[in-house]
C-alpha atoms as one frame of an Amber mdcrd trajectory, in Angstrom:
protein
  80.774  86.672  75.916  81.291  89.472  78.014  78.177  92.355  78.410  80.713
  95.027  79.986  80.642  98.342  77.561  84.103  98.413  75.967  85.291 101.909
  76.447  88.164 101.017  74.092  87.869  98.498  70.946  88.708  94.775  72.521
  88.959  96.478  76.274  86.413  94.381  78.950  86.903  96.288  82.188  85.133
  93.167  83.926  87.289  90.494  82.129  91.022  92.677  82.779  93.619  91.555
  84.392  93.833  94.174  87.218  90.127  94.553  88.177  90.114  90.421  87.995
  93.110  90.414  90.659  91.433  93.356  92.374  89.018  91.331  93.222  90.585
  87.976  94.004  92.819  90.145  96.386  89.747  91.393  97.970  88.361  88.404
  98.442  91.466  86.622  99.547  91.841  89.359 102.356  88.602  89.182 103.826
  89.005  85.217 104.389  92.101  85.583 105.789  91.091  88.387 108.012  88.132
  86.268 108.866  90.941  83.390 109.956  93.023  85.694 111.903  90.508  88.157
 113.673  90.204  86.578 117.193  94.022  86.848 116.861  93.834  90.359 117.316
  95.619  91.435 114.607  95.283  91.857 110.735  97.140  90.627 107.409  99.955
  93.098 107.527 100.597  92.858 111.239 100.837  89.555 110.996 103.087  89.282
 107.941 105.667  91.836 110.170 105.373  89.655 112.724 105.976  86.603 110.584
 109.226  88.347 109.307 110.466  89.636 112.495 110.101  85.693 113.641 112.189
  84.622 110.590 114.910  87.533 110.214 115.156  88.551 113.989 115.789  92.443
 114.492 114.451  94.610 111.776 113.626  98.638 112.228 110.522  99.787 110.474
 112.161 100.820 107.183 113.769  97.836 106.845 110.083  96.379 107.058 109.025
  98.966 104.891 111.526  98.242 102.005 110.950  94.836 101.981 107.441  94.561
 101.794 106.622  97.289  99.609 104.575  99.191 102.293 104.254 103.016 103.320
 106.443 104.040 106.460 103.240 105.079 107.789 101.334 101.802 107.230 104.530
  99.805 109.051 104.902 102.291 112.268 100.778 101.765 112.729 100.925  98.365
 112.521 104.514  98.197 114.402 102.891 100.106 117.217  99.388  98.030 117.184
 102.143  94.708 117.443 103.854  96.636 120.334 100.665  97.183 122.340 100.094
  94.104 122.122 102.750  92.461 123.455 103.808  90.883 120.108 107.260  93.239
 119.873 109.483  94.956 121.721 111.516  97.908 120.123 114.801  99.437 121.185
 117.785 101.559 119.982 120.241  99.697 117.925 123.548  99.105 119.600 125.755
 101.003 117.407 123.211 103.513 115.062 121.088 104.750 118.708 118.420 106.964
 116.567 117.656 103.234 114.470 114.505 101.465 116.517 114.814  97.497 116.345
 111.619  95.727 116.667 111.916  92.496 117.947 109.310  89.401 118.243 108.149
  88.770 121.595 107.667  84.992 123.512 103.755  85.988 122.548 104.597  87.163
 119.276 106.273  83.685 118.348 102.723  82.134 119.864 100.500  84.499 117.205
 102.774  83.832 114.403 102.769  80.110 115.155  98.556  80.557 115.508  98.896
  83.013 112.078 100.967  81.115 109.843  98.779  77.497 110.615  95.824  79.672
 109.989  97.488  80.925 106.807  98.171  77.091 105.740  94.694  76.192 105.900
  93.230  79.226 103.461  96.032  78.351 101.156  94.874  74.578 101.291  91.435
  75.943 100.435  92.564  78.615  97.168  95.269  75.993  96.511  91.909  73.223
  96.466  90.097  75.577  93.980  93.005  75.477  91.388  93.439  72.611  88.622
  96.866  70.407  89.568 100.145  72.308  89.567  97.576  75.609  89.441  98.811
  77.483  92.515 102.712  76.882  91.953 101.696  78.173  88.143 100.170  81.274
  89.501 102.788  82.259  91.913 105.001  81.872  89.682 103.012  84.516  87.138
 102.275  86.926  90.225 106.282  87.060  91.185 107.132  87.842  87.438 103.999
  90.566  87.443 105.590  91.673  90.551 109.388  91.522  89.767 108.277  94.099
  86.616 106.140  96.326  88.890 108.306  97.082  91.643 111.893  96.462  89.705
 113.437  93.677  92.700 112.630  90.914  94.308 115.608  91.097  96.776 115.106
  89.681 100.244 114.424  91.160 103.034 117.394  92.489 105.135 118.702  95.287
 107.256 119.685  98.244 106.536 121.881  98.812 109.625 123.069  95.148 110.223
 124.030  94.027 114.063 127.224  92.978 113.809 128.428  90.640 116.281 131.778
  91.393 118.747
């Protein structure tokens, strides 16, 4: 039984839902940022990275939109990427004011470093789970997100290259 105060009749703020993922994401960040430190980069840098890798030339809304992040939040962590020397940016060929960020050769390395990192922290939650847990709980978390942000629509750009 729970000793949290309920401020409303059958309300635990310690036993909720949101404080309860609150703190798993918490947690869950500062192991992975832990993993990926000497990499020079953090969990949303390398998650841009990881989809500029997969999709190939996206501009920073496009990143924006399809990770649910601030503008702002994507062009800091665009521009930490660039300094890097894990992307290159340059004017789209037919819209010239749309930047394309692109993955660098040393990009590809850090998101090849990243994601085998990533695979062994999900081999360690995935470990903690009972069997058929994690692919349970994504499945919960996508419907929990689906309702929250109204689409689960994959990522793609808004100002296509199209080829000659």
């Amino acid at each position: 039984m729970s000793t949290t105060p309920n401020h409303s009749e059958g309300f635990s703020w310690r036993e909720s839902l949101p404080y309860v993922l609150w703190r798993a994401d918490n947690a869950v960040n500062r192991h992975l940022l832990g993993a990926i430190k000497d990499l020079g980069v953090n969990v949303t840098q390398l998650g841009l990275a990881v989809h500029l890798d997969e999709l190939g030339p996206l501009s920073a809304s496009d990143l924006s939109r399809g990770i649910h992040v601030t503008p702002q939040s994507v062009a800091t962590a665009l521009s930490r990427l660039d300094k890097i020397g894990w992307v290159e940016h340059q004017p789209h060929p037919v819209h010239g004011r749309v930047v394309l960020f692109t993955i660098t050769d040393r990009g590809r390395e850090g998101v090849r470093e990243g994601t085998a990192r990533m695979a062994k922290v999900t081999d360690r939650l995935t470990g903690t789970l009972s069997s058929g847990g994690a692919d349970h709980l994504i499945v919960e978390l996508r419907r929990i997100l689906l309702d929250l942000e109204g689409s689960d629509r994959p990522m793609e750009a808004l100002w296509p290259i199209r080829d000659a």
